[in-house]
DSSP file (Angstrom, degrees, kcal/mol; ACC not computed):
  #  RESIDUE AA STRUCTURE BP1 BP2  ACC     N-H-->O    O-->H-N    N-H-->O    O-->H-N    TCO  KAPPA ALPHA  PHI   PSI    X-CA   Y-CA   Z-CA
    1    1 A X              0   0    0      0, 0.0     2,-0.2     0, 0.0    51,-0.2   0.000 360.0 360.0 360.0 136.6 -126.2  130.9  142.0
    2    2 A X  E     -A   51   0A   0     49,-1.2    49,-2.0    58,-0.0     2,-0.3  -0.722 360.0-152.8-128.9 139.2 -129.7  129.8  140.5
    3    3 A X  E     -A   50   0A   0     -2,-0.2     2,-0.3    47,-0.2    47,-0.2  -0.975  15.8-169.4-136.5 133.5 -129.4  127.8  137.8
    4    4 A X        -     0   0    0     45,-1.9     2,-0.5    -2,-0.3    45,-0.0  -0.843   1.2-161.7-116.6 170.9 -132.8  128.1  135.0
    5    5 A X        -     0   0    0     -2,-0.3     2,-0.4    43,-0.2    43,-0.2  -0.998   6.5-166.4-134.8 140.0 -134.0  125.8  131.8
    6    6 A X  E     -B   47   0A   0     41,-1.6    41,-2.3    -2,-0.5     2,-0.8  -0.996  12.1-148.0-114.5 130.8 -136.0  126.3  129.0
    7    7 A X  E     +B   46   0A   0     -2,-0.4     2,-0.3    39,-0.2    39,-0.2  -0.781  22.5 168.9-106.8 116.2 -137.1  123.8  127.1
    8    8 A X  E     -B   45   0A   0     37,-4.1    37,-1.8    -2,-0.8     2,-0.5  -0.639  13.9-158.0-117.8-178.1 -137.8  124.3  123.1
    9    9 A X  E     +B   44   0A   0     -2,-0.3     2,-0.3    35,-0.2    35,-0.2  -0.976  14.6 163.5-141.0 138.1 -138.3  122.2  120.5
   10   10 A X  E     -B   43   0A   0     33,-0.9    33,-1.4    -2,-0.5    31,-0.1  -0.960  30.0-128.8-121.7 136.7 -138.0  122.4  116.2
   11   11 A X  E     +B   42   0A   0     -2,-0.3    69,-3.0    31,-0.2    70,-0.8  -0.224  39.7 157.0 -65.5 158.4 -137.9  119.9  113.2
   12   12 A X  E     -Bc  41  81A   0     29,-1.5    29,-1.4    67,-0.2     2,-0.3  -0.952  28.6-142.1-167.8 152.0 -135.0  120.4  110.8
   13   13 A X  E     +Bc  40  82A   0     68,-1.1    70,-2.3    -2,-0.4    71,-0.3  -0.948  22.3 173.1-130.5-177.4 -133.2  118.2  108.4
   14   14 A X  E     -B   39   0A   0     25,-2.7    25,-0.7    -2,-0.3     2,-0.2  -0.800  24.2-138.2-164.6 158.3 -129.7  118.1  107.7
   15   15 A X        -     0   0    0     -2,-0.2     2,-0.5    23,-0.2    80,-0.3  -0.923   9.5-154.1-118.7 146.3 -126.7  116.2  105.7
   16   16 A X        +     0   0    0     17,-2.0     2,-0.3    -2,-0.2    14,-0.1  -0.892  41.1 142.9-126.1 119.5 -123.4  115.5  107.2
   17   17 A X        -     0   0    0     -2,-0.5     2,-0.6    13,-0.1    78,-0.2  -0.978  47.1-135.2-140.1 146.2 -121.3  115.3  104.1
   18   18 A X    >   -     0   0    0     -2,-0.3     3,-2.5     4,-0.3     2,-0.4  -0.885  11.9-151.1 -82.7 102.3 -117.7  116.5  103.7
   19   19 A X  T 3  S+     0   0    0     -2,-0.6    -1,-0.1     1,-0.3     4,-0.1   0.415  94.3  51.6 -57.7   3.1 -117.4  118.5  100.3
   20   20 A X  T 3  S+     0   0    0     -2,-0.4    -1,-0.3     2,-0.1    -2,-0.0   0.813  98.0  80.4-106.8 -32.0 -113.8  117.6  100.0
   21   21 A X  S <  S-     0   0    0     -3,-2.5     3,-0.1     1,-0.2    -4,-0.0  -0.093  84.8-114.5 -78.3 164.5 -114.4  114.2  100.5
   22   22 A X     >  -     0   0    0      1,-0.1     4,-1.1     4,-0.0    -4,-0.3  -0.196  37.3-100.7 -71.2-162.0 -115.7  111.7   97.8
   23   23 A X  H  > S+     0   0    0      2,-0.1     4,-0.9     3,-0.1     3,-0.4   0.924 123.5  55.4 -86.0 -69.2 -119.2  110.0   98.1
   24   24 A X  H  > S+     0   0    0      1,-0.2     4,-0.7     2,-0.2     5,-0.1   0.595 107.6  50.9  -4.3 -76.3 -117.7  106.6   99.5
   25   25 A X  H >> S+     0   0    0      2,-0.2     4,-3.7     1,-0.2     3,-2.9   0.938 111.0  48.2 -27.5 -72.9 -115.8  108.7  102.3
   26   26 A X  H 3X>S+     0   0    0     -4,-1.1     4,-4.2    -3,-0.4     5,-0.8   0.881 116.7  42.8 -32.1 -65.6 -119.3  110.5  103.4
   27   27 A X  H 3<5S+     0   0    0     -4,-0.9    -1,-0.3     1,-0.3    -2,-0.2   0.672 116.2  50.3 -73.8 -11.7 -121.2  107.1  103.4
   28   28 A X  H <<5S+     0   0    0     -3,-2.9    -1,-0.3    -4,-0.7    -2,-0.2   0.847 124.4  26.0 -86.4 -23.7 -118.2  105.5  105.2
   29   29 A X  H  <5S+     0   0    0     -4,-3.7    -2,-0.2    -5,-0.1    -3,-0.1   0.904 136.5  29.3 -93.4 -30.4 -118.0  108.1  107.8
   30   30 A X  T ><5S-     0   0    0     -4,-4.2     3,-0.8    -5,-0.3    -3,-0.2   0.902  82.6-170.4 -58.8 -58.2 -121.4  109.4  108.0
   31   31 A X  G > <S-     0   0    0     -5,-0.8     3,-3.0     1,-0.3     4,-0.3  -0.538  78.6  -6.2  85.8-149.4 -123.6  106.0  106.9
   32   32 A X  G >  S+     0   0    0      1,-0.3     3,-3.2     2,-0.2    -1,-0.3   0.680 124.6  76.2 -62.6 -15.9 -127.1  107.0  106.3
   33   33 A X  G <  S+     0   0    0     -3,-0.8   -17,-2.0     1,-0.3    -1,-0.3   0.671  89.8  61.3 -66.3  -2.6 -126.6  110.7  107.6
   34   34 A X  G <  S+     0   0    0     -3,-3.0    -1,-0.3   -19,-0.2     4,-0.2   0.505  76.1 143.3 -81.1 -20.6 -124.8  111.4  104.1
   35   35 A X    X   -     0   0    0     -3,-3.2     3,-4.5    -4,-0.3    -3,-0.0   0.303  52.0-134.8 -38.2 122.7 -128.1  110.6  102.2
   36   36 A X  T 3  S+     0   0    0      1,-0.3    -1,-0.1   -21,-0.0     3,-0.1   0.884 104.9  55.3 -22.7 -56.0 -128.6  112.8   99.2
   37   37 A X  T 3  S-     0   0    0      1,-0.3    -1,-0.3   -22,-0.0     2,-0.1   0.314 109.9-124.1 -91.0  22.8 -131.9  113.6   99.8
   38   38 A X    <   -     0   0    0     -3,-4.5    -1,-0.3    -4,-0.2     2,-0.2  -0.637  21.4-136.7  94.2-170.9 -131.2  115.0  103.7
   39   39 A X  E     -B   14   0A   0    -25,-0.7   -25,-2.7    -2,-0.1     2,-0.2  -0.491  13.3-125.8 153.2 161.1 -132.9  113.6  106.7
   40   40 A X  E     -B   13   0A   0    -27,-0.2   -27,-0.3    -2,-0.2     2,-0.2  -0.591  10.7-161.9-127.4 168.4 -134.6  115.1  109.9
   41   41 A X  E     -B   12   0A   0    -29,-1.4   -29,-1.5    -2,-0.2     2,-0.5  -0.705  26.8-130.8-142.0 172.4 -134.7  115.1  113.5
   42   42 A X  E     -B   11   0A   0     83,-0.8     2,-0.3    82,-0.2   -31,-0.2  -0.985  44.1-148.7-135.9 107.8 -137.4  116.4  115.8
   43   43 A X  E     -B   10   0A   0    -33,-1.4   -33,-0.9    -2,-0.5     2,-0.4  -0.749  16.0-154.5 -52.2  99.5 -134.9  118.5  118.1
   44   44 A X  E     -B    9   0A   0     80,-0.4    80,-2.4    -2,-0.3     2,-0.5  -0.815  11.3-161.1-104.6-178.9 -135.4  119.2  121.6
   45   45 A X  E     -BD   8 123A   0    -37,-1.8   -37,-4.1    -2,-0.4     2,-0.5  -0.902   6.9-174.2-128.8  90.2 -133.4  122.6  122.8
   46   46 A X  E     -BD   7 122A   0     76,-2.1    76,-1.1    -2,-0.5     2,-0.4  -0.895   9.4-168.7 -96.0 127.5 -132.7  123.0  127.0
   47   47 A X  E     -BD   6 121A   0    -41,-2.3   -41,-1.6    -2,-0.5    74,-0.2  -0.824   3.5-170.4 -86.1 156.5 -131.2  126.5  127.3
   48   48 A X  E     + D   0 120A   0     72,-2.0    72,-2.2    -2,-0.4    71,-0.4  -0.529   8.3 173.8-146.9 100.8 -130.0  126.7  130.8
   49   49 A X  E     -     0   0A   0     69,-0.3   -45,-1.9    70,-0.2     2,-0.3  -0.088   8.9-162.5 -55.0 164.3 -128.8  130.2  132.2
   50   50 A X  E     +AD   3 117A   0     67,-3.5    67,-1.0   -47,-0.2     2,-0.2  -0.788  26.3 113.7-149.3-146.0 -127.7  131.2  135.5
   51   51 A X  E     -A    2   0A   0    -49,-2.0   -49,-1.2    -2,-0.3    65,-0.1  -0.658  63.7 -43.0 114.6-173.0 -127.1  134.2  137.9
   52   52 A X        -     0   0    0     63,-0.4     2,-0.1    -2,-0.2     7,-0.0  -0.077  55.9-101.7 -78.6 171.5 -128.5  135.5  141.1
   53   53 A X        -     0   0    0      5,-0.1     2,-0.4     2,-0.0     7,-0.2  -0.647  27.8-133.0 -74.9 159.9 -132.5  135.9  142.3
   54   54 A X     >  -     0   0    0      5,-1.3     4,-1.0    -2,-0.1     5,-0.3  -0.939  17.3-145.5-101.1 138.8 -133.7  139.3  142.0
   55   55 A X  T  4 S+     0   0    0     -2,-0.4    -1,-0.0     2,-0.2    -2,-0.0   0.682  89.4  59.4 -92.1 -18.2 -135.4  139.6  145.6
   56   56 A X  T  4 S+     0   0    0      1,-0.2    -1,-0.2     3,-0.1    -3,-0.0   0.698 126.8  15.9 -99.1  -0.2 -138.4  142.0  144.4
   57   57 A X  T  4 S-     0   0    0     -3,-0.2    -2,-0.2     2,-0.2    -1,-0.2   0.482  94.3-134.6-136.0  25.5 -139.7  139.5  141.9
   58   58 A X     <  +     0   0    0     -4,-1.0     2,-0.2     1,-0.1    -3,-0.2   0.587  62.6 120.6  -7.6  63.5 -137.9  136.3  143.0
   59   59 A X        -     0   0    0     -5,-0.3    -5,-1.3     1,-0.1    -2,-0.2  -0.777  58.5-151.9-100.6 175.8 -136.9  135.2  139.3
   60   60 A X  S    S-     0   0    0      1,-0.3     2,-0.2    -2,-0.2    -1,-0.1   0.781  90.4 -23.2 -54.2 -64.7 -133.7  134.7  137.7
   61   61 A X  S    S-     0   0    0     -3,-0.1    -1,-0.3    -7,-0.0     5,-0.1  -0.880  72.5-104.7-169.0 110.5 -135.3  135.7  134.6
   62   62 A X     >  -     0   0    0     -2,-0.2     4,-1.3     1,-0.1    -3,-0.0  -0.350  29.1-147.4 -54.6 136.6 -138.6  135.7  133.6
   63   63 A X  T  4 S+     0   0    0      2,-0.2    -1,-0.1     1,-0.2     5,-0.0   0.484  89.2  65.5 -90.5  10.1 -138.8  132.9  131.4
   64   64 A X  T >> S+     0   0    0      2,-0.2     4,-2.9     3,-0.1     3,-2.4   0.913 110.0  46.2 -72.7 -51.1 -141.7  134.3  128.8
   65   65 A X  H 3> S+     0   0    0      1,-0.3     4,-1.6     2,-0.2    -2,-0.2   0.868 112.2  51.9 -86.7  -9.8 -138.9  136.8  127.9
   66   66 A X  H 3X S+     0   0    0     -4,-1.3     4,-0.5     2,-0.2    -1,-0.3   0.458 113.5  40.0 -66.7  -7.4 -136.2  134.0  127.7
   67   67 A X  H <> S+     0   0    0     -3,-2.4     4,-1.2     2,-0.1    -2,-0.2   0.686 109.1  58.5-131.7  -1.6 -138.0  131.8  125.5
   68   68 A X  H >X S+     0   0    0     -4,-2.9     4,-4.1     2,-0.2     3,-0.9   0.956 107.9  54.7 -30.7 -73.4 -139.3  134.8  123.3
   69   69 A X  H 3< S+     0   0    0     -4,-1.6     4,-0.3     1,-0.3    -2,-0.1   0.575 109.1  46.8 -42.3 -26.0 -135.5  135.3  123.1
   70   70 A X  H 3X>S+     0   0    0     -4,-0.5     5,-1.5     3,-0.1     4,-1.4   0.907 111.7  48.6 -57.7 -53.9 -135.1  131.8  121.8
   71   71 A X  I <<>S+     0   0    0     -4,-1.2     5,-1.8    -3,-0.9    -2,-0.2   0.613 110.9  43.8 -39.6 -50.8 -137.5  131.9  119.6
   72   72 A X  I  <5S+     0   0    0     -4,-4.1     5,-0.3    -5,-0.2    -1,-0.1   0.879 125.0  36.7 -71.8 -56.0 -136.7  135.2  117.7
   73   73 A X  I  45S+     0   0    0     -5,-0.4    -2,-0.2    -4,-0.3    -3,-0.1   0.671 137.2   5.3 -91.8   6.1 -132.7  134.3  117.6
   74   74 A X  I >X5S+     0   0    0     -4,-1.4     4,-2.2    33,-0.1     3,-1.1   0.381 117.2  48.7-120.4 -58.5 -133.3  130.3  117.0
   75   75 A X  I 3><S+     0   0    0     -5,-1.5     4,-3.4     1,-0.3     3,-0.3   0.897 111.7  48.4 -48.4 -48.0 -136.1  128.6  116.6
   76   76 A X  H 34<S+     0   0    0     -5,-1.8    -1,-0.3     2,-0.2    -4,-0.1   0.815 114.0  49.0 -67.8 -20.5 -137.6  130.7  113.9
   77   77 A X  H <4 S+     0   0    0     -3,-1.1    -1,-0.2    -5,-0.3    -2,-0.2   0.721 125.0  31.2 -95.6 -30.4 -134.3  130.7  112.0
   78   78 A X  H >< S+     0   0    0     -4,-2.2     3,-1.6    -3,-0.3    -2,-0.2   0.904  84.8 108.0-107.7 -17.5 -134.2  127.0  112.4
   79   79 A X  T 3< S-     0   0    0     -4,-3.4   -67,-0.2     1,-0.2     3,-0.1  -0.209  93.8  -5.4 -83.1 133.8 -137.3  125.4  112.6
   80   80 A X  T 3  S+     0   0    0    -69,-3.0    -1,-0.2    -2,-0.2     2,-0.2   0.823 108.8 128.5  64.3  31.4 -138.8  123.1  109.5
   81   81 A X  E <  S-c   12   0A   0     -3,-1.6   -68,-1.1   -70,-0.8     2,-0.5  -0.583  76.5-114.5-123.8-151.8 -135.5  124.3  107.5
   82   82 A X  E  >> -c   13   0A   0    -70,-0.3     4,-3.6     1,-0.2     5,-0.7  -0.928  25.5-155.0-158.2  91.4 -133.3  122.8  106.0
   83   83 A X  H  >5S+     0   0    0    -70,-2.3     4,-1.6    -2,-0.5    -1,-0.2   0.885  92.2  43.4 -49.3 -51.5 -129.9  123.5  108.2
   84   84 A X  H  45S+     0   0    0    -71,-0.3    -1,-0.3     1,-0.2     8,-0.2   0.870 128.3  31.7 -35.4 -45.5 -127.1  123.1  105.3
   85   85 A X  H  45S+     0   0    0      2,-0.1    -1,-0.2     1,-0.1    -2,-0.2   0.858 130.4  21.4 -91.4 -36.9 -129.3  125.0  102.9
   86   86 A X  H  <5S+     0   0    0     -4,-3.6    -3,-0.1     1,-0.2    -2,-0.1   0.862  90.6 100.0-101.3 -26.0 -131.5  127.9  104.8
   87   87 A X     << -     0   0    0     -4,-1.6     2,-0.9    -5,-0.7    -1,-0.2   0.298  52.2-165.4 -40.3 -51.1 -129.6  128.6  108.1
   88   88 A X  S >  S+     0   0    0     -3,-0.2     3,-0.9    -5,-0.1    -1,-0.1  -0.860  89.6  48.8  17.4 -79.1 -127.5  131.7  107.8
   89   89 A X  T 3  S+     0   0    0     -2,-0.9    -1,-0.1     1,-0.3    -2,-0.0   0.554 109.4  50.7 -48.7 -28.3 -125.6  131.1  110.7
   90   90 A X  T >  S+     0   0    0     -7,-0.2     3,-3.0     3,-0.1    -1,-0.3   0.609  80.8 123.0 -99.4 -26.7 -124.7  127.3  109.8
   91   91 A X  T <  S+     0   0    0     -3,-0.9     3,-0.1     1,-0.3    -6,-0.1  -0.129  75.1  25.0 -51.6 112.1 -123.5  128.2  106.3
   92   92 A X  T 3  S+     0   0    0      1,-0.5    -1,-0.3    -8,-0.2     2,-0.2   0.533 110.7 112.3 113.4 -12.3 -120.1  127.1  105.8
   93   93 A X  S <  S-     0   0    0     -3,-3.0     2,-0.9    -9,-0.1    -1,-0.5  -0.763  71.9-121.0 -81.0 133.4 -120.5  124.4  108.4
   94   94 A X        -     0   0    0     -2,-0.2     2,-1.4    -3,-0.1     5,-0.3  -0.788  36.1-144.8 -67.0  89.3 -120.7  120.9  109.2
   95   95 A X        +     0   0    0     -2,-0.9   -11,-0.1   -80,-0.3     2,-0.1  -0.371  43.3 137.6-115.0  85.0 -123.9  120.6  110.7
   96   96 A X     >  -     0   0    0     -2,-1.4     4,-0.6   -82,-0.1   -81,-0.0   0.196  66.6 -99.0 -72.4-159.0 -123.6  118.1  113.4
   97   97 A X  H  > S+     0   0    0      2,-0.1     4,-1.9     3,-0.1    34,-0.2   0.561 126.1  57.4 -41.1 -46.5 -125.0  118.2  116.7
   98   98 A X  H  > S+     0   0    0      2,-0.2     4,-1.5     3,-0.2     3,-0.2   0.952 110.6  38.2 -98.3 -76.9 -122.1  119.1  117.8
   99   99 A X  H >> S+     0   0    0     -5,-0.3     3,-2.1     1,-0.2     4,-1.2   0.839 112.5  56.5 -30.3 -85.0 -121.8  122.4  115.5
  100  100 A X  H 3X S+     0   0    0     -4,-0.6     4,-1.5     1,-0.3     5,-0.2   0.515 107.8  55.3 -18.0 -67.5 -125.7  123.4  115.8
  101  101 A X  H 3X S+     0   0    0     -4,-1.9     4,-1.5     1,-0.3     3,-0.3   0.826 112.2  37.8 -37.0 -72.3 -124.9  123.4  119.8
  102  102 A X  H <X S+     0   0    0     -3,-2.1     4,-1.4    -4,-1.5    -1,-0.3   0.777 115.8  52.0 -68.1 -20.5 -122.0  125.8  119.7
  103  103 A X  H  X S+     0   0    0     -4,-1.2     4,-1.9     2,-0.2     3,-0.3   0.984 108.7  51.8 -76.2 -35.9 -123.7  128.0  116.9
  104  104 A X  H  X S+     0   0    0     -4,-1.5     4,-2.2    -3,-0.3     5,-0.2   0.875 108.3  54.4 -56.8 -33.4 -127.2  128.3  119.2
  105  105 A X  H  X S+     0   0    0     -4,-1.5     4,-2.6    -5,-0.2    -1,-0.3   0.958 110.6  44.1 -71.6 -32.1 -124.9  129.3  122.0
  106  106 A X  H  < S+     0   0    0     -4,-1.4    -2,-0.2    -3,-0.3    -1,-0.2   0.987 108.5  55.2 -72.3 -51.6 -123.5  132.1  119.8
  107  107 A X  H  < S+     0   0    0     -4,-1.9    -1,-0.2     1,-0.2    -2,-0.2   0.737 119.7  34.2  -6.7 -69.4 -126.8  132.9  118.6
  108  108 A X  H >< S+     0   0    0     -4,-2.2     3,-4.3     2,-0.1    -1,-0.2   0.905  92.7 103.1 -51.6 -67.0 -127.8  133.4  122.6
  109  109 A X  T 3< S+     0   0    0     -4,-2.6     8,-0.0     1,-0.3     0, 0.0   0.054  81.7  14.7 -64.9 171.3 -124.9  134.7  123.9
  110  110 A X  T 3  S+     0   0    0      3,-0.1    -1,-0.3     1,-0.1    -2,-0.1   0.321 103.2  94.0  62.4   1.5 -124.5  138.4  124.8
  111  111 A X    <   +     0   0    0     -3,-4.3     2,-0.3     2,-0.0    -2,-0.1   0.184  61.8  78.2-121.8  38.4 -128.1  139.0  124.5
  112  112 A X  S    S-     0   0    0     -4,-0.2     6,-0.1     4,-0.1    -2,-0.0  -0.874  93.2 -71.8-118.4 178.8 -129.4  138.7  127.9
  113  113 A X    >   -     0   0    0     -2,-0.3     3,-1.3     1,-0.1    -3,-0.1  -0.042  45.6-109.0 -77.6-174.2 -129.3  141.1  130.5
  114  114 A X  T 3  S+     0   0    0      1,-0.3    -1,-0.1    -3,-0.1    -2,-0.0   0.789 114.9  54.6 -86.8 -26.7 -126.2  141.8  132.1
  115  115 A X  T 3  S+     0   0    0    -64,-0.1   -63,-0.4     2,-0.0     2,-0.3   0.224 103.7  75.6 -93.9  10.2 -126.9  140.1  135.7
  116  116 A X    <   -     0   0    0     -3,-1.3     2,-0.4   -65,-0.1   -65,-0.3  -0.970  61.7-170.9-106.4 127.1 -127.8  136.7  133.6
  117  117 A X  E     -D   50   0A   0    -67,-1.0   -67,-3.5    -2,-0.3     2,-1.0  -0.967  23.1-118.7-130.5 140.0 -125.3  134.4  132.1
  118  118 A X  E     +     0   0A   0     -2,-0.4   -69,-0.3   -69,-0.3     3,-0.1  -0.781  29.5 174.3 -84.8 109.4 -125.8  131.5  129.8
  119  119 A X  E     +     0   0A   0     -2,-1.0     2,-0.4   -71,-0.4   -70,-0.2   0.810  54.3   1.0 -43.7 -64.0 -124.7  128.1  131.0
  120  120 A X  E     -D   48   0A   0    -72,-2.2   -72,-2.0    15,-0.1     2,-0.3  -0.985  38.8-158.5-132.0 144.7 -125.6  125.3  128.8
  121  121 A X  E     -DE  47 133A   0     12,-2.5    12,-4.3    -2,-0.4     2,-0.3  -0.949  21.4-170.6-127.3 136.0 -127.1  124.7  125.8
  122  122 A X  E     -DE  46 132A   0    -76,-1.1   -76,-2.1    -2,-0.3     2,-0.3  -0.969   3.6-171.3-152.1  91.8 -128.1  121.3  125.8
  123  123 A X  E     -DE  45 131A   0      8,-0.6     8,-1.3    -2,-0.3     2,-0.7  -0.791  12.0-158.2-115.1 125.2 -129.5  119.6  122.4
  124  124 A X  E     +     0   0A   0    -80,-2.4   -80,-0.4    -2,-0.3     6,-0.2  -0.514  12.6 177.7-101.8  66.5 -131.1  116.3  121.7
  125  125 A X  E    S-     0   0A   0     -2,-0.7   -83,-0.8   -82,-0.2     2,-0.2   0.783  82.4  -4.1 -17.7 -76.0 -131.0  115.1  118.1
  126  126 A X  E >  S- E   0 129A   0      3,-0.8     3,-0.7   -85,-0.1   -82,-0.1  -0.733  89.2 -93.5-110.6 161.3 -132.8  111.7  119.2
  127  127 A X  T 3  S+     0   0    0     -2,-0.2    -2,-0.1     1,-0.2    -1,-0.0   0.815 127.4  37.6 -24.4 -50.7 -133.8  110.6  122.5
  128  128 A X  T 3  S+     0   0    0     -4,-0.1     2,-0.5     1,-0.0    -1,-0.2   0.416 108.6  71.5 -99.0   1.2 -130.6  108.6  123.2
  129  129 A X  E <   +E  126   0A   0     -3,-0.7    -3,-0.8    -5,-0.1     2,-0.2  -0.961  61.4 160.4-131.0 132.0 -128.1  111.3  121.3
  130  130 A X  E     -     0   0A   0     -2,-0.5     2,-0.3    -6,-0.2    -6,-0.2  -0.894  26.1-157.6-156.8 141.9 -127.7  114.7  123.2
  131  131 A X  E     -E  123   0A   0     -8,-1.3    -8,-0.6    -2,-0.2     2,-0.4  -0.890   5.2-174.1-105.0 147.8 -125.0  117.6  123.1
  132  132 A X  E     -E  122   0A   0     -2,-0.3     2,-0.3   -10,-0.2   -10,-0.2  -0.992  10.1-178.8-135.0 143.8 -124.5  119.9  126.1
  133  133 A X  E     -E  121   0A   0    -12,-4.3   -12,-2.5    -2,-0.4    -2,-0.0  -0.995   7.7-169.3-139.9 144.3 -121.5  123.3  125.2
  134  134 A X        -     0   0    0     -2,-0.3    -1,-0.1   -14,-0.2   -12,-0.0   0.305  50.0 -98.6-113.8  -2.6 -121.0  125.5  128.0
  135  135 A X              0   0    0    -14,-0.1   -15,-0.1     0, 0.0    -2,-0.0   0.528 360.0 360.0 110.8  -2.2 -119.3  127.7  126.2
  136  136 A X              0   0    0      0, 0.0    -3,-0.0     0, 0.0     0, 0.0   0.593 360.0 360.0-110.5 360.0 -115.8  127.1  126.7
């Protein structure tokens, strides 16, 4: 088993406010990530599939058509928006790290080819704050 990564990257901003809760609640369980006006992260994005070599072109997967394939069914849908508000996919959501992670894997999954499987997605809000969802 061959294991590959792509790395992508987008800007975003986000609130993580609960609508049931008051504002107190938000700012005591969020702090500054409740601000009114948003705030943004400069994202990075590792996909990491896996599956066998194919022996007449030793790849995985080419990875131009794996990060096209990021690109069409995430990045463009997230990048420089505005996740709460513009997202589709996020609507209706809490849009942590945490979420964003498992919604890019739905995003992904089932559209590579059948001898490829996706492994991780593996998201870095800041430098020192990272999600990895395997799916399960």
């Amino acid at each position: 088993m061959v294991y590959l990564t792509r790395l992508e990257h987008f800007n975003a901003a986000h609130k993580l406010y609960n609508p049931a809760w008051s504002k107190e609640r938000n700012e005591e369980v969020f702090g500054v990530c409740a601000n009114e006006n948003w705030h943004g992260h400069n994202f990075e994005l590792y996909i990491t599939i896996k599956g066998e070599i194919n022996p007449e072109t030793g790849f995985l997967y080419d990875v131009k058509n794996l990060s096209k394939l990021i690109q069409e069914k995430v990045i463009k849908r997230l990048d420089h928006k505005n996740l709460n508000m513009d997202v589709d996919f996020l609507q209706g959501k809490m849009c942590s790290t945490e979420v964003l992670a498992m919604e890019i894997w739905k995003q992904l999954d089932g559209n590579l080819p059948a001898h490829v499987q996706l492994h991780c997605v593996k998201l870095y809000e800041t430098p020192r704050i990272y999600v990895e969802y395997f799916g399960d």
